[in-house]
C-alpha positions in Angstrom: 75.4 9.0 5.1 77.9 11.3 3.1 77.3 14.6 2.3 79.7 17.5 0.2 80.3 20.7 2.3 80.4 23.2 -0.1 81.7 26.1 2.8 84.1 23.4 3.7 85.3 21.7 0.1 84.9 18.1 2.2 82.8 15.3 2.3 81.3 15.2 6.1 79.7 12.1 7.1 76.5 12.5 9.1 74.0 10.5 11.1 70.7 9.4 10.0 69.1 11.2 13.1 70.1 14.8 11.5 68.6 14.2 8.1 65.3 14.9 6.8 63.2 14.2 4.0 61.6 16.3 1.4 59.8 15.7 -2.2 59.8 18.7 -4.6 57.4 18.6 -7.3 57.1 20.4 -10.4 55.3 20.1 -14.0 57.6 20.1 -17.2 56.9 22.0 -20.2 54.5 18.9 -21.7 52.4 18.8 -18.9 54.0 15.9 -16.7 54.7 16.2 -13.1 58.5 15.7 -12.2 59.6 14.4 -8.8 63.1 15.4 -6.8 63.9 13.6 -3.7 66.1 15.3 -1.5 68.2 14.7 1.9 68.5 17.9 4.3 71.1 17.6 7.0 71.9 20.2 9.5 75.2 19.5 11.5 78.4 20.9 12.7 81.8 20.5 10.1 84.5 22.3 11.9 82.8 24.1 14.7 80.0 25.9 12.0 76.5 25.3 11.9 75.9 23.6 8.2 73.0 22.6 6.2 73.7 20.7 3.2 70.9 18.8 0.6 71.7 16.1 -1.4 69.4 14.6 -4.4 69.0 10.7 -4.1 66.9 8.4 -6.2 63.6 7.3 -4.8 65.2 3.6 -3.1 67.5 5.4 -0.9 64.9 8.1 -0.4 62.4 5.2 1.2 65.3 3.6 3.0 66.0 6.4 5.1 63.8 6.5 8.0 61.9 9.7 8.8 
């Protein structure tokens, strides 16, 4: 899957093994709860140690395996 290094200004392609899931909840204003699905991948992009998230909607979210 793709990801944007910020440090690095590049898109860094990483393996499914290095991701992880994670669901971030919160309530708006008018009472309704709001779901964010995120990707969190830690790998190397020119020799550093990088983590990078990146939001998805909830298909891709349930077609990555945990």
């Amino acid at each position: 899957m793709e990801f944007y290094s910020v440090k690095h200004r590049k898109k860094v392609e990483v393996d499914e093994s290095d991701i992880s899931k994670r669901v971030v909840e919160r309530t708006t204003k008018d009472g309704s709860i709001q779901k964010r699905y995120m990707l969190v991948a830690e790998t190397t992009v020119d020799g550093d140690k990088v983590k990078m998230t990146k939001f998805v909607n909830q298909a891709t979210f349930d077609g990555i395996k945990d």
